[in-house]
Each structure stands twice: as structure tokens, then as C-alpha cells.
N, C-alpha and C positions, 0 to 999 in steps of 0.2 A: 981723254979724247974730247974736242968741242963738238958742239951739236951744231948742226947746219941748220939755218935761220930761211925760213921761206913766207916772205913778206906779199899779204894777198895784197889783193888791188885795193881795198877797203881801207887798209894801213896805209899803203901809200899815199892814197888821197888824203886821208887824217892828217898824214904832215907837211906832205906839201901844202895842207891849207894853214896849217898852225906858222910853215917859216912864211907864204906868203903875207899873213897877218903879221906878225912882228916885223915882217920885212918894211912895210907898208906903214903899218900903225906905230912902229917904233921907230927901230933902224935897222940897217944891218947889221951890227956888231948883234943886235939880240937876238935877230935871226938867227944866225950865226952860232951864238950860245946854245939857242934852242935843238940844232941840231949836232952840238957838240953833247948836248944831256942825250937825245935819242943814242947816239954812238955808244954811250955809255951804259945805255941799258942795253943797247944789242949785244954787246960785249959782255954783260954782265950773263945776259940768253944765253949765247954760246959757251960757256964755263960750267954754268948750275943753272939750269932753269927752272929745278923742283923749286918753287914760291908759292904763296897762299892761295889756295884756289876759292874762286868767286863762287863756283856753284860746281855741280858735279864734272864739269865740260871743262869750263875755263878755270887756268890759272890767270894773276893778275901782278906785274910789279912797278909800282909809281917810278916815274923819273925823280932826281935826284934834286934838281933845283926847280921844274915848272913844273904847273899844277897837270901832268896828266899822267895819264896808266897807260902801260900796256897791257892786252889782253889776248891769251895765248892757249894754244894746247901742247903738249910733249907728247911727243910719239916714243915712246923708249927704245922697241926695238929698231926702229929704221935711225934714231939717236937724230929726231928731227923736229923743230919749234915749228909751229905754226905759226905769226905775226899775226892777229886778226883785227883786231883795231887798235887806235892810241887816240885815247878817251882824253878829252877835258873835261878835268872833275867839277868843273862849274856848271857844265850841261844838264839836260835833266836825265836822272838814271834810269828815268825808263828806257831812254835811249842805249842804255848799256847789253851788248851783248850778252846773252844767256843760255842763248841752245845751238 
């Protein structure tokens, strides 16, 4: 059974500003790209989302070719992901969600 994927508004932002930056600063083919790697990790969410957890709260699983993470929680019995941000690891990690 996949688990249903509940993307906050904090996520949302996170990538609409990451495609509007490659959109912008690259092209759009890498725009493009970039939201074919989120795809890929939403997909990866809905299959198994038990992954490394960052601290007691948060799990956490890097995209597959650009530098950022998703950061998540699993609700098990409602069989539902929280999306809560998608971190660029370049940022400073204070800034990384924690509680």
C-alpha cells in the first residue's frame, strides 16, 4: 500500500524557489531536471519512507542528482508522509528543521 504524501506550504515554497532559480539562473531543461529528481523522491515517499531519521521528529532522504534533502515525518497508522521542507545542503544547517 503507498503512503499519501501531504506536502506543507514550507515545501512547496522550497521548490518553487529552487525550479524558479534554475529556471532563471540556468535553463529550463535544469529546471526541468530538478523537478523530475523531486518526482523521484516523492515516489521513492510513497513506497518506503522509513529512511534515516535526522533527530527524533524528522526523517530525512537526499534527491538523487541535486544537492538537497527532503525532510519528513511518517505517521504509520494513518499510512501518511508529512513533506516539511526540501533543504539545500549548501545552506546553513541551522536553518534545518528540528522540532
Amino acid at each position: 500500500m503507498n503512503y499519501k504524501i501531504i506536502v506543507s506550504p514550507i515545501a512547496s515554497e522550497n521548490i518553487a524557489k529552487a525550479v524558479d532559480y534554475y529556471f532563471y539562473k540556468a535553463s529550463k531543461k535544469v529546471a526541468l531536471d530538478f523537478l523530475n529528481d523531486y518526482k523521484k523522491t516523492y515516489k521513492s515517499l510513497q513506497i518506503n519512507p522509513f529512511y534515516q531519521f535526522h533527530d527524533s521528529n524528522y526523517r530525512f532522504l537526499p534527491f538523487n542528482k541535486f544537492p538537497y534533502i527532503a525532510f519528513f515525518i511518517v505517521d504509520e497508522p494513518s499510512k501518511t508522509v508529512f513533506l516539511n521542507a526540501v533543504f539545500h545542503t549548501s545552506l546553513n544547517p541551522k536553518k534545518i528543521p528540528n522540532k
